[in-house]
N, C-alpha and C positions, 0 to 999 in steps of 0.2 A: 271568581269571575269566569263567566264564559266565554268560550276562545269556538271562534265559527272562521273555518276557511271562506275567501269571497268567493270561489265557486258554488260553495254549501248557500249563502248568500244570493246568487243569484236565482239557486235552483228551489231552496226554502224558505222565502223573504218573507210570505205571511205566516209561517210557525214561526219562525225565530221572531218576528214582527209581535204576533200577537204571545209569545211566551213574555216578551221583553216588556209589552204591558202589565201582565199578570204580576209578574217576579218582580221587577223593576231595578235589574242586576245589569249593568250593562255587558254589552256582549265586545270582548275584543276580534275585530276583524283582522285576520292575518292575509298576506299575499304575499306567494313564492316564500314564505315560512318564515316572515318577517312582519311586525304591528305595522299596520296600513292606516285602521281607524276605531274608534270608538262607535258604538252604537247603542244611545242610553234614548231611553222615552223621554216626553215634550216634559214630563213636570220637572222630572228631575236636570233636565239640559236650561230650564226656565229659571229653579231654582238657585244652579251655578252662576246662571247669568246676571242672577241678583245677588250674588255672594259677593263676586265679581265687581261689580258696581258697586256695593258697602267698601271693600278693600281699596278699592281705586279711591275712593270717596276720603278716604281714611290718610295710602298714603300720600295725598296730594295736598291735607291738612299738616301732617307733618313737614312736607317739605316746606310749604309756607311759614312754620310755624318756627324750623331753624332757618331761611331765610329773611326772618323778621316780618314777614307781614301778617303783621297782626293787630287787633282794634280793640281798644277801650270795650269798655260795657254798653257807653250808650254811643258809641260808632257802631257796634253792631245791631244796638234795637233801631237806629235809622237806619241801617242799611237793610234791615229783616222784616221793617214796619208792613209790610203789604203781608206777612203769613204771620205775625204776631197777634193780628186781629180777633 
């Protein structure tokens, strides 16, 4: 991974900008010689974001799943009936 001070950042935003397209490595931004921030391109930040969402998705099934809420077979085709179509 690449590490860019945000000085270097302020001063080379479109190299670093358009390497970071190219590679699609994200770049570790430091400040005062300390991780500040990530800076990854739109697919791969979109991509997380949809990782993201499946996991959440996931464990919010399981909690319900040891809290007991949970339905029969055909509780869930009437509760699903409008995308079972």
């Amino acid at each position: 991974m690449k590490t860019e001070l945000v000085t270097s950042l302020k001063r080379k935003a479109t190299k670093i900008i358009g390497d970071l397209a190219k590679k699609r490595e994200p770049v570790l931004i430091t400040e005062h010689g300390k991780p500040a921030a990530y800076l990854v391109d739109v697919e791969t930040f979109e991509h997380i974001e949809e990782k993201i969402r499946i996991l959440e998705g996931i464990a919010r099934g399981e909690r319900d799943f040891r809290e007991g809420k949970t339905y029969t077979v055909a509780e869930a085709k009437k509760k699903m009936v409008k995308w079972l179509k």
